[in-house]
C-alpha positions as CSV (number, residue, x, y, z in Angstrom):
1,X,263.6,-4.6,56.9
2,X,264.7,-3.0,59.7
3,X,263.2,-1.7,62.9
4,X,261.8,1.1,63.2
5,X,264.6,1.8,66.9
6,X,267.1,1.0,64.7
7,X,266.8,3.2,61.6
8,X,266.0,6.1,64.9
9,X,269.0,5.3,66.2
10,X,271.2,5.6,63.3
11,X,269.5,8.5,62.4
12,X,270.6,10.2,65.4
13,X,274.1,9.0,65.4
14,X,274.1,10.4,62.4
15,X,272.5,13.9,63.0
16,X,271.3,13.9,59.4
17,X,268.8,12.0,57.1
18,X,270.7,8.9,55.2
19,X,269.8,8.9,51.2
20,X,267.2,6.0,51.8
21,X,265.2,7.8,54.9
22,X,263.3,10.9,54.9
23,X,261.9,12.3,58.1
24,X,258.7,14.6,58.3
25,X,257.2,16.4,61.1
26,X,253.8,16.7,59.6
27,X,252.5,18.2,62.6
28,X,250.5,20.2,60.9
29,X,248.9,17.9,58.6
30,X,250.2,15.7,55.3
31,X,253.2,17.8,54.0
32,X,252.7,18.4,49.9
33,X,256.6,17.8,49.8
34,X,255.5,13.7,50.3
35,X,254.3,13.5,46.9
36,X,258.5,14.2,45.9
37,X,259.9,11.8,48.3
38,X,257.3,9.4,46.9
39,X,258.3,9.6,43.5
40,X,262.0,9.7,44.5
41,X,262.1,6.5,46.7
42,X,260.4,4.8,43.7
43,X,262.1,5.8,40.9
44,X,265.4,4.9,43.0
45,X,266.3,2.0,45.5
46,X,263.6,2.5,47.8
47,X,263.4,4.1,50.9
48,X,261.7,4.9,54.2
49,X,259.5,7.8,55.4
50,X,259.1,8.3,59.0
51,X,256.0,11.2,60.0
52,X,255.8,12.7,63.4
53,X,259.3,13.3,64.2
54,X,261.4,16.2,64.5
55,X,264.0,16.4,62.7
56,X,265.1,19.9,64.9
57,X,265.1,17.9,68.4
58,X,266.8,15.2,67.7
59,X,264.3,12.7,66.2
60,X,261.6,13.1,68.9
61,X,258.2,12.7,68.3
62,X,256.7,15.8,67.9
63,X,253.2,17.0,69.8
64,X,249.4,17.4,68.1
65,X,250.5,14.7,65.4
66,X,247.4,13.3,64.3
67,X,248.4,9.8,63.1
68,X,245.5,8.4,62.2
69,X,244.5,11.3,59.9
70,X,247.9,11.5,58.2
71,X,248.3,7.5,57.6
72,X,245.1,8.0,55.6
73,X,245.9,11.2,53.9
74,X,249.8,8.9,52.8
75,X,247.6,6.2,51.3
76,X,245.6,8.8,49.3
77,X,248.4,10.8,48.2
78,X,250.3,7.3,47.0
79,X,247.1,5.9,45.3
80,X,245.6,9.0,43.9
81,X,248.3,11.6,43.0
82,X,251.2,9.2,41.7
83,X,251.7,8.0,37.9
84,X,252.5,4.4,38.8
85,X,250.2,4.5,42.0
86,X,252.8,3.7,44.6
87,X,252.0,0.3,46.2
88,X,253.9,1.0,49.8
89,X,253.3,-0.1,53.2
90,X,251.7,2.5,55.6
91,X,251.7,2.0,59.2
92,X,251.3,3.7,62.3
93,X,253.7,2.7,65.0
94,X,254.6,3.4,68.6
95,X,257.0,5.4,69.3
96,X,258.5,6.5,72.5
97,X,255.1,7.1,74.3
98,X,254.1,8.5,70.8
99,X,252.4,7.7,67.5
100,X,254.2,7.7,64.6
101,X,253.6,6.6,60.6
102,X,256.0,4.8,58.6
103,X,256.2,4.3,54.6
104,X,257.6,2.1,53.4
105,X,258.7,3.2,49.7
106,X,259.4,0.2,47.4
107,X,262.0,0.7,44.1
108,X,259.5,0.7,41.0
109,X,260.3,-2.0,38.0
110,X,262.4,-0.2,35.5
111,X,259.1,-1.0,32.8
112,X,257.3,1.0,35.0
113,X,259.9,4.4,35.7
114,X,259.4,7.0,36.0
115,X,257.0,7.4,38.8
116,X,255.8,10.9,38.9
117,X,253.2,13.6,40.6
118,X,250.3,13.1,38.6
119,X,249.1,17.0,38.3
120,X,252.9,18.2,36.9
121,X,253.6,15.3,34.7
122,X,256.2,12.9,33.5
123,X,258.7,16.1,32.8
124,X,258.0,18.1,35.7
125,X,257.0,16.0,38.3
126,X,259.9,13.3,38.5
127,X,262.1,13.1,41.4
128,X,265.3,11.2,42.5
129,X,266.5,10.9,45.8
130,X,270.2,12.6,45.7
131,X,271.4,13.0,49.2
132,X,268.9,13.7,51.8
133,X,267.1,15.6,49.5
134,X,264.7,15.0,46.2
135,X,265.5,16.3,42.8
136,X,263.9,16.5,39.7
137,X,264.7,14.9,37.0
138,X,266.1,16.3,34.2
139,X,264.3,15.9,30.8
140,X,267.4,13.7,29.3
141,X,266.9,11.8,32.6
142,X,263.3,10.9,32.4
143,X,264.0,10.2,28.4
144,X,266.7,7.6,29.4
145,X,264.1,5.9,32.1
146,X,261.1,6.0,29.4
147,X,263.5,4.4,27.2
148,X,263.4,1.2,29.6
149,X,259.5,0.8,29.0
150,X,260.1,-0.4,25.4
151,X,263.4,-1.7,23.2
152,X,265.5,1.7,21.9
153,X,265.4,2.0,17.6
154,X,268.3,5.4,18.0
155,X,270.6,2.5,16.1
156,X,268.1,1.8,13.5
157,X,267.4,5.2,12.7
158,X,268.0,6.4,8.7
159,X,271.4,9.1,8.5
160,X,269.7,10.8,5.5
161,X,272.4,12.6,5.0
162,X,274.7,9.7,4.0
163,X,275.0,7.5,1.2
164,X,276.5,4.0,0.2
165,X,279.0,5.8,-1.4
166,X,280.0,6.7,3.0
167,X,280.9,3.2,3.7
168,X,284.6,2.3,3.5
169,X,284.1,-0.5,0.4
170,X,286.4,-3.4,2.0
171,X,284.6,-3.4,5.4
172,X,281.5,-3.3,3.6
173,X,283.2,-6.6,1.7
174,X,284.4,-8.3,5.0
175,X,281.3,-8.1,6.3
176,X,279.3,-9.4,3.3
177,X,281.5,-12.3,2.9
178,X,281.6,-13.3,6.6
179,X,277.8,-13.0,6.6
180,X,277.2,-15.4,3.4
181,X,279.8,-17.8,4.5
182,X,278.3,-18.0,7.5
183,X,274.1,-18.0,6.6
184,X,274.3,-18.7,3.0
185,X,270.4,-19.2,2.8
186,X,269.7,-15.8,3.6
187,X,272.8,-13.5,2.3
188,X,274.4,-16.0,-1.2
189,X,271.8,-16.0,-3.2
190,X,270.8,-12.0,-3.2
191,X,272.3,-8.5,-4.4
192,X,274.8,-6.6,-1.8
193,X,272.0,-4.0,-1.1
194,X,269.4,-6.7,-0.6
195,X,272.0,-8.3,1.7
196,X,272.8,-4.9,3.6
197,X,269.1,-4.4,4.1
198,X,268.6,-7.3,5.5
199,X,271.6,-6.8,7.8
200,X,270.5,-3.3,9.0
201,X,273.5,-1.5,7.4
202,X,270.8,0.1,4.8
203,X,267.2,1.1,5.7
204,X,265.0,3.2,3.4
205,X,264.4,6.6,3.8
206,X,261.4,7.2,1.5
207,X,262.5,5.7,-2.0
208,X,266.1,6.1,-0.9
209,X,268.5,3.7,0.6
210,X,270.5,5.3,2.9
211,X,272.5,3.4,6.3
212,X,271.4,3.2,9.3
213,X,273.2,4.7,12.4
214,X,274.9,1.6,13.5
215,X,275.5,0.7,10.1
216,X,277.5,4.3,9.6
217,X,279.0,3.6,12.9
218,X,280.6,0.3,11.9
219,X,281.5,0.9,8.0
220,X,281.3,4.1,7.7
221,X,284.2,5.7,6.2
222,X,283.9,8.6,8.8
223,X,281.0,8.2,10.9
224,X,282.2,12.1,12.4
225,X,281.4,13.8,9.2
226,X,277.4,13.4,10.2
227,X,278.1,13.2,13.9
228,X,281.0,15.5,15.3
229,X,280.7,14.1,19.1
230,X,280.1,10.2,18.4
231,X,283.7,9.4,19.5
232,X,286.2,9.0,22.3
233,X,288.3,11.3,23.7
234,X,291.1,10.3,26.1
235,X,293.6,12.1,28.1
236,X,296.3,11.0,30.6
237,X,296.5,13.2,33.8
238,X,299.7,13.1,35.7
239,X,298.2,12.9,39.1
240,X,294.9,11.4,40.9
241,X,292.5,14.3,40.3
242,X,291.6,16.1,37.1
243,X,293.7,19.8,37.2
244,X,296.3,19.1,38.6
245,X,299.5,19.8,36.5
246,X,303.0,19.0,36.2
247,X,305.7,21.7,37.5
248,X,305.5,22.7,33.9
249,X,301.9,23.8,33.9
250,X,301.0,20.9,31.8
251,X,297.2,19.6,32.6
252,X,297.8,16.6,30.5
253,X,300.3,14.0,29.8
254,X,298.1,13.1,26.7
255,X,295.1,14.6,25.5
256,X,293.4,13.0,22.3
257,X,290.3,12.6,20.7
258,X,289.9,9.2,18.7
259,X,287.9,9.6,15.7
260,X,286.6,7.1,12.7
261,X,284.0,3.9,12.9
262,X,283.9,2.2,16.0
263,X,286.2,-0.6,15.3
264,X,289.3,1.7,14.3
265,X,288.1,3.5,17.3
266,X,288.4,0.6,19.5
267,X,291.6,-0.4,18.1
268,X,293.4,3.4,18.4
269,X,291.7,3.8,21.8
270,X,293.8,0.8,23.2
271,X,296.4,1.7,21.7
272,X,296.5,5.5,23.2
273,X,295.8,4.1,27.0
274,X,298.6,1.2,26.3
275,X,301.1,4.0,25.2
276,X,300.2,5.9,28.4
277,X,300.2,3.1,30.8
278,X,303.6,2.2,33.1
279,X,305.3,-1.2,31.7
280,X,307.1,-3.9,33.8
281,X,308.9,-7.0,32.9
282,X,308.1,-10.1,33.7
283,X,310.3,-13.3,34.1
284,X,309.2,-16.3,32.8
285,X,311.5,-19.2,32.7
286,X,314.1,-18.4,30.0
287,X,311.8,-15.6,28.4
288,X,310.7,-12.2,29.4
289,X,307.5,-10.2,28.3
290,X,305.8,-6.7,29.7
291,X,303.3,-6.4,32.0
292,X,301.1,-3.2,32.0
293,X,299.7,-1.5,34.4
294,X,295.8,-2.5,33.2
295,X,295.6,-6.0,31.5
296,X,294.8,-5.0,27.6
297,X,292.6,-7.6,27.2
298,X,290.3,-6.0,30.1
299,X,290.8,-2.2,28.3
300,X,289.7,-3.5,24.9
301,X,287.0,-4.7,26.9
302,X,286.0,-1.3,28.8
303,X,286.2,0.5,25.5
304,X,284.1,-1.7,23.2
305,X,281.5,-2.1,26.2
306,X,281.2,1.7,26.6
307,X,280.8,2.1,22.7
308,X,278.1,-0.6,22.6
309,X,276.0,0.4,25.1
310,X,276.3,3.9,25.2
311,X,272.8,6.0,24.5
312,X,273.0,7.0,20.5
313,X,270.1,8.8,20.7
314,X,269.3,12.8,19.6
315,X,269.7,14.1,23.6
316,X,273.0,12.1,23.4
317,X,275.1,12.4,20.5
318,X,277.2,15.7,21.7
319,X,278.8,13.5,24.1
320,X,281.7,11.3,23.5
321,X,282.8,8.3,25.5
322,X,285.4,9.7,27.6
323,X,288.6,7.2,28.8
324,X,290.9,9.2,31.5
325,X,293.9,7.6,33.0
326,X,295.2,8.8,36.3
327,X,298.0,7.7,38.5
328,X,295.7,5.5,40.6
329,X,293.1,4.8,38.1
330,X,291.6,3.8,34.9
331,X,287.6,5.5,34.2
332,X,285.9,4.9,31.2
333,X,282.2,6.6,31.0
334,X,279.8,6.9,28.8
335,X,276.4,8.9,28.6
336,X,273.2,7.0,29.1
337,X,271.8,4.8,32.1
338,X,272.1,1.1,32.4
339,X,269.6,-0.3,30.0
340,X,266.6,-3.3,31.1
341,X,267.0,-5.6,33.7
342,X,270.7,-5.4,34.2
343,X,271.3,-3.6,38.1
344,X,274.8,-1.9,39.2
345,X,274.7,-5.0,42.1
346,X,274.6,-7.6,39.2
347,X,277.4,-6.2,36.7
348,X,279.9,-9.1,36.6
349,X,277.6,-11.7,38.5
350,X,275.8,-12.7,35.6
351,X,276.3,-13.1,32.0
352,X,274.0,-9.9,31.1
353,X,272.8,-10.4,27.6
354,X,270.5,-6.9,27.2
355,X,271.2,-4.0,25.0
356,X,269.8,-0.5,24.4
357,X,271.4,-1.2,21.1
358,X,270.3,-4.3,19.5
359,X,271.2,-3.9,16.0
360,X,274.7,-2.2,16.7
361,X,274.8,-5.0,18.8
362,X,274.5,-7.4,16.1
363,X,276.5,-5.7,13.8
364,X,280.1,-5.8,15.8
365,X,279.6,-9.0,16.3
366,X,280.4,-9.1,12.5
367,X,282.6,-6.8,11.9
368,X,286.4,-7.1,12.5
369,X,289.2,-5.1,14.1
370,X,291.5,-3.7,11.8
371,X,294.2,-6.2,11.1
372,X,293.6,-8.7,13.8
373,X,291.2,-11.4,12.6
374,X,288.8,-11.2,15.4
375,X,285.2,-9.5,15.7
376,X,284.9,-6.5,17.7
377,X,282.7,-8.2,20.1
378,X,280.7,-11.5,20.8
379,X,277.4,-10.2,21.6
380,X,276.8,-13.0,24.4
381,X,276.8,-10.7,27.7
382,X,280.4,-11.7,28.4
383,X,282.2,-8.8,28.5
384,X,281.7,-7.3,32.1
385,X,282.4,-11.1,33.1
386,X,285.2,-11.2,30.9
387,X,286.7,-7.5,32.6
388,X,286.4,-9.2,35.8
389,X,288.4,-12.6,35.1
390,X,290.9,-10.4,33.2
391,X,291.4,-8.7,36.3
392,X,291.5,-11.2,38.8
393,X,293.7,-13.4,37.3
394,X,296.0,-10.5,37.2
395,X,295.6,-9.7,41.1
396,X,294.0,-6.4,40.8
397,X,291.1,-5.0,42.4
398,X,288.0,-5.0,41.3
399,X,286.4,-2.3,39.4
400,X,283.8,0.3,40.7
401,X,280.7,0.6,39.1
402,X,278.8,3.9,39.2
403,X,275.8,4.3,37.2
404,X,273.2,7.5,37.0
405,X,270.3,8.1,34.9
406,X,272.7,10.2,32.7
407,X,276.0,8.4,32.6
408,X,277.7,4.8,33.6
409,X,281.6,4.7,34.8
410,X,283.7,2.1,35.3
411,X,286.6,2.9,37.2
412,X,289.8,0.2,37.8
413,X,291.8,1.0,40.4
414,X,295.6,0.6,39.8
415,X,296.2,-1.4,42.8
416,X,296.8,-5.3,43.9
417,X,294.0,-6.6,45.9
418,X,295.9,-8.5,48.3
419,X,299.0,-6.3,48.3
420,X,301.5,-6.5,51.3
421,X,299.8,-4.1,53.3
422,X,296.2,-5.2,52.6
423,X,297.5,-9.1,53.9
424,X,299.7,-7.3,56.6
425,X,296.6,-5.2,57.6
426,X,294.5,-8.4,57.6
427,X,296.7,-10.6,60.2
428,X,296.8,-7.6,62.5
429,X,293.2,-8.0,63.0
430,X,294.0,-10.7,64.8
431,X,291.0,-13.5,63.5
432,X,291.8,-16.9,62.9
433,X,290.0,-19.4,60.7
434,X,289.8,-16.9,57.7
435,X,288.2,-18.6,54.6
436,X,290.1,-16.9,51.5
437,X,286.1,-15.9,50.4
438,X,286.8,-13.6,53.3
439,X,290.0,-12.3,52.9
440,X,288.9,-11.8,49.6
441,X,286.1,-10.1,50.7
442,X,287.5,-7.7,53.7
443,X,290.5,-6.4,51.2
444,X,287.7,-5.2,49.0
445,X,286.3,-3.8,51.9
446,X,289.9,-2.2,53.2
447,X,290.5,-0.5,50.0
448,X,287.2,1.5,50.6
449,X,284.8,-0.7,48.1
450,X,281.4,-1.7,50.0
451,X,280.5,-5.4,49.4
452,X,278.2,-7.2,48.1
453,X,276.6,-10.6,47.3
454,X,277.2,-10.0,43.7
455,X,279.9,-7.9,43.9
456,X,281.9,-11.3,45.3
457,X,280.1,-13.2,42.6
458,X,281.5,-11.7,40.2
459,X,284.8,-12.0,41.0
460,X,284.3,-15.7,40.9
461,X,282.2,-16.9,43.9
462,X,279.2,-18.6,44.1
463,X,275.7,-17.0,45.8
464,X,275.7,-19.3,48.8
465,X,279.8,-19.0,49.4
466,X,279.6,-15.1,49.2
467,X,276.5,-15.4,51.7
468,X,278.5,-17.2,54.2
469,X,281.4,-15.7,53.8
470,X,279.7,-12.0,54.4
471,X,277.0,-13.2,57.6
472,X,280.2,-14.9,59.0
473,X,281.8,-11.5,58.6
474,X,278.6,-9.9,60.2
475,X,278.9,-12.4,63.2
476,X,282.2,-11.6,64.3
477,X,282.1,-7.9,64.2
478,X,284.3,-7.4,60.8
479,X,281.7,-5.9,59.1
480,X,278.3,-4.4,59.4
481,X,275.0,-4.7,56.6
482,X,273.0,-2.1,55.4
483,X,270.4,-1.5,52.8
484,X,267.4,-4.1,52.5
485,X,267.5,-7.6,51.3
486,X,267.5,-7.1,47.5
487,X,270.0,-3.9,48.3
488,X,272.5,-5.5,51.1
489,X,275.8,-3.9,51.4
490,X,278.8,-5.0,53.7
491,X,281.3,-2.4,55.1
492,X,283.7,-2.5,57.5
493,X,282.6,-2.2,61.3
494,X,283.3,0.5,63.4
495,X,285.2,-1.4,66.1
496,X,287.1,-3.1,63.7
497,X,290.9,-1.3,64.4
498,X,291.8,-0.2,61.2
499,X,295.7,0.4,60.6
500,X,295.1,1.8,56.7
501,X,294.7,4.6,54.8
502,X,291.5,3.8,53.9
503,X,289.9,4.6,57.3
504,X,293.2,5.9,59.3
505,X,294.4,9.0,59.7
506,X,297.7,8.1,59.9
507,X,298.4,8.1,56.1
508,X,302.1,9.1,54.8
509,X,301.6,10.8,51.7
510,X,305.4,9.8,50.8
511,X,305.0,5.8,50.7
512,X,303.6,4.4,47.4
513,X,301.0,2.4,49.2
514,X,299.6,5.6,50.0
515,X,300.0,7.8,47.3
516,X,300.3,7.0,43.9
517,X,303.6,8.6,42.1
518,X,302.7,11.0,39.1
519,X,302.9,9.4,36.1
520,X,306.1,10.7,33.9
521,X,306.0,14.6,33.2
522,X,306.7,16.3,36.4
523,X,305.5,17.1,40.0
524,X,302.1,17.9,41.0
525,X,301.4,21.5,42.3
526,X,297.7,22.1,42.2
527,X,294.8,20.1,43.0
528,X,291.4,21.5,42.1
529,X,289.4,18.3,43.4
530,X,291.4,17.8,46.7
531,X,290.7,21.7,47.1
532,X,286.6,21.1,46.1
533,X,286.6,18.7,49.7
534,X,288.5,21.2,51.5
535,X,286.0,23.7,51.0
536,X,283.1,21.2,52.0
537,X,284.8,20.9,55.1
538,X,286.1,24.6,55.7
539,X,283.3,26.7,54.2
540,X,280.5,24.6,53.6
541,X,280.7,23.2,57.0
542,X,280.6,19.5,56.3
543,X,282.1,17.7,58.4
544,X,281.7,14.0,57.8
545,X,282.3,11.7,54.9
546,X,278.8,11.1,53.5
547,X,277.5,14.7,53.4
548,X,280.4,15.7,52.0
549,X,280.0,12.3,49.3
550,X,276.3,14.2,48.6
551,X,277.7,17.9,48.0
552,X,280.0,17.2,45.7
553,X,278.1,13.7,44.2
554,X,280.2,11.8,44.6
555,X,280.6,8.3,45.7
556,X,281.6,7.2,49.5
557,X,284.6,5.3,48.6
558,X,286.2,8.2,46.5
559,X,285.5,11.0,48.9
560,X,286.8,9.2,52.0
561,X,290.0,8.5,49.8
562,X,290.4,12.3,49.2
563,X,289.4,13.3,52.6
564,X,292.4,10.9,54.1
565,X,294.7,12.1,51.3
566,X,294.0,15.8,52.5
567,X,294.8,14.5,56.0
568,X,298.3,13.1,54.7
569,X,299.0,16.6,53.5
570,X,297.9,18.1,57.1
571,X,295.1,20.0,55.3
572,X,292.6,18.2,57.4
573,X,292.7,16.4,61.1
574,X,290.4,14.0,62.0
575,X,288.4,14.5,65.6
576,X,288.4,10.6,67.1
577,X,290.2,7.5,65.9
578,X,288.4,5.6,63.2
579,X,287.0,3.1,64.8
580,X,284.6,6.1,66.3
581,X,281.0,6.7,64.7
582,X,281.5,10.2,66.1
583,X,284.7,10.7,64.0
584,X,284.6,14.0,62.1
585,X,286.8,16.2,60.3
586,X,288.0,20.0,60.6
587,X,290.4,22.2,58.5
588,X,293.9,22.7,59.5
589,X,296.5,25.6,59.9
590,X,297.9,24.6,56.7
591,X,294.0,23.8,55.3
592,X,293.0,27.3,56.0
593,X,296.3,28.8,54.2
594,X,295.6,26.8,51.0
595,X,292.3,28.1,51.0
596,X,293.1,31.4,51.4
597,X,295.4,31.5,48.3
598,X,292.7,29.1,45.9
């Protein structure tokens, strides 16, 4: 937990609040906007509340701040107006000659989300923390959280609609003699309706059987008939942001949307982003095979985890799985929040087995992809692992997780993690005694991705060698921590001389280590998300990473590689070398012309 000085301190180097502290004057008595931050903290990671300081004068304590009536007032508020009661830490503190109160906001259990104000209820009196500021929730939001308080049915739901007569008759086969071969006791000896009952395909509605949602989704001949949107669509962009076109006026490369049950969809899926994806040969003794630019084995992967886990309930089914390839990058995202136990932090650490959708669950691990032999998936919480040993044995870097009460997004960036410049960029740092935990670790951190424990776990470490590795880090002045113990995140440090595009400003937009080509089809000539930071910057006024990361909502890592690409184009200067905490950014000559003319 950290001090009190310290979280001052950064808050005035800052001159803003960070997502995880919110700062109250209070001087003239317990603000109503608490009750907000309270539910916000808890129904995110957690935060901080500091009350008697002024935001307007630099952090300073402010005068007639009655600590001992406000600390009591907090605990009130937290025990009394709050559906969980809040169980926080309140504490008054000195302060630079003053008295202040801290909270001390713990994250809630997922059981027990959402927390809410009490008087406006669940609906209208959830917040999230999104910024520096608290938002409410929206109603599919609070309906994905409620949904962690018990195990989802959405899967198990009747299609009344749809008949037997809806299910393609030779998966419907496949299945049934897999099944029997495989638990003769409770599938030989009955009728094939008996059998599909039992498996969940069939459920009764009324006096009628009809199939189930999952069991439509896997047999069905075409699922889309009842439920338009319950697909994937996929396009191929030729640049790094979505709008940008060819010289042709072309906004896509490929644009497709994959229809059918979810194992044909699997199987055409793969097959569109192989078909997109930029192929290499490989030498290997006297033979020769391709490489792509993605493993496939790690694709089919993405694509059959998004379809698994994705929310299939009413508030969700108008939204497909979307798969979009760019010229840096591979993003697969589907609507819903992560489901149970499983945390962002952990994806990849640990073989995860929970699932929002049990019985579709249960169901691909039966049914087989078209022509190959092989179920869909194994239903044992290896595929994230499975993603992540795919891509490390192929050198890549590891994927980005990004997950919101309304949508999770994998994104795989298209580059080697120790690539020529990232081991170049390393030696000039000029450290000896390296382990290769570490190097492993800092070229995450050079290509922009904060670190954690389990982030390093999952890409093959143990818990006690990532620890090391990271507090050695710490120690000599490579990288800094944040967050709290359960929450601790490694970035690079300031001082650290940084000679990359990542955090310098000396990026050449010509050199493929800085710029990804276009894919085939042309040369880029409008960017609509480049031009979405440059107005942050020129008319919004933001002038620093993170608030600019908040605006648009977006993560740190992706603005910071925009903001240095718009500095390659001379569209943006930075105001002090990286290594600065003061470093800021303004709009050039040339910024101001493009924005003129957008």
């Amino acid at each position: 937990m950290s001090e009190t000085r310290e979280v001052v301190a950064d808050l005035r180097r800052r001159g803003a609040e960070p997502t995880q502290v919110e700062v109250k004057a209070a001087a003239g008595g317990m603000p109503k906007s608490l009750k907000e931050t309270l539910s916000a903290f808890s129904n995110g990671e957690g935060g901080i509340v500091l009350l008697g300081l002024s935001e307007d004068e630099d952090f300073t304590p402010v005068a007639s701040f009655d600590a001992d009536a406000i600390r009591d007032a907090a605990a009130g508020m937290a025990a009394d107006s709050m559906t969980p009661a809040v169980r926080c830490e309140i504490a008054i503190e000195p302060f630079e000659g003053a008295r202040i109160v801290r909270i001390d906001v713990p994250e809630m259990n997922s059981g027990e989300k959402p927390c809410y104000v009490t008087a406006r209820g669940v609906y209208g009196g959830s917040y999230l923390r999104v910024g520096d500021g608290d938002r409410k929730l929206t109603q599919y939001e609070v309906t994905q959280l409620l949904a962690n308080q018990g195990q989802p049915t959405d899967d198990q739901q009747p299609v009344r609609e749809a008949a037997l007569a809806d299910l393609d008759p030779q998966a419907v086969s496949a299945l049934l003699t897999r099944v029997r071969e495989r638990s003769p006791r409770a599938f030989a000896g009955v009728s094939d309706d008996v059998a599909l009952t039992r498996l969940g395909v069939l459920v009764r509605d009324g006096e009628n059987l009809v199939p189930s949602l999952a069991g439509l989704l896997c047999l069905g001949i075409y699922p889309q008939q009842f439920f338009p949107q319950l697909n994937v669509t996929f396009v191929a962009l030729p640049g790094t942001t979505m709008g940008e076109t060819t010289q042709d006026g072309r906004r896509f490369l490929d644009n497709q949307t994959v229809d059918g049950p979810l194992p044909v969809i699997v199987q055409d899926a793969v097959a569109a982003v192989e078909r997109n994806m930029l192929r290499g040969a490989v030498i290997q003794g006297a033979g020769r095979s391709d490489r792509y630019e993605y493993p496939l084995e790690a694709v089919r992967e993405l694509v059959v985890n998004a379809l698994m886990h994705r929310d299939y309930g009413p508030l969700a089914r108008g939204t497909q799985v979307q798969i979009e390839l760019y010229a840096d990058r591979l993003v697969v995202k589907n609507p819903g929040s992560l489901y149970g136990g499983v945390e962002v932090g952990g994806l990849g650490a640990d073989e995860i087995t929970s699932s929002r959708n049990g019985l579709l669950a249960r169901l691909l691990s039966d049914v087989e992809l078209p022509g190959r032999g092989e179920v869909v998936c194994e239903n044992r919480g290896s595929g994230i692992p499975r993603i992540m040993a795919t891509l490390r044995a192929a050198g890549m870097t590891p994927p980005e997780f990004e997950a919101t009460l309304s949508h999770v997004k994998v994104t795989v960036p298209r580059h080697a993690l120790l690539d020529t410049d990232t081991v170049e960029w390393i030696a000039s740092l000029g450290v000896t005694g390296l382990t290769d935990a570490q190097h492993m670790a800092l070229a995450m951190l050079h290509h922009g991705t904060e670190v954690s424990n389990e982030r390093l776990r999952s890409w093959g470490l143990d818990s006690r060698e990532a620890t090391a590795a990271l507090t050695d880090l710490v120690d000599r002045g490579l990288a800094e921590r944040s967050g709290g113990r359960r929450y601790a995140r490694y970035q690079l440090s300031p001082d650290v001389a940084l000679s990359s595009r990542v955090a310098g400003s000396d990026v050449d937009p010509s050199s493929p280590l800085e710029r990804s080509a276009p894919r085939p089809g042309g040369t880029i000539v409008l960017d609509e998300d480049l031009e979405s930071v440059l107005r942050a910057v020129g008319a919004e006024g933001l002038d620093a990473t993170r608030p600019v990361a908040a605006h648009l909502g977006w993560t740190y890592s992706r603005t910071l590689s925009r903001i240095n690409e718009l500095i390659g184009r001379g569209m943006l200067e930075a105001t002090a070398p990286p290594t600065s905490r003061k470093r800021r950014y303004r709009v050039t000559a040339e910024g101001v012309r493009r924005l003129s003319v957008s």
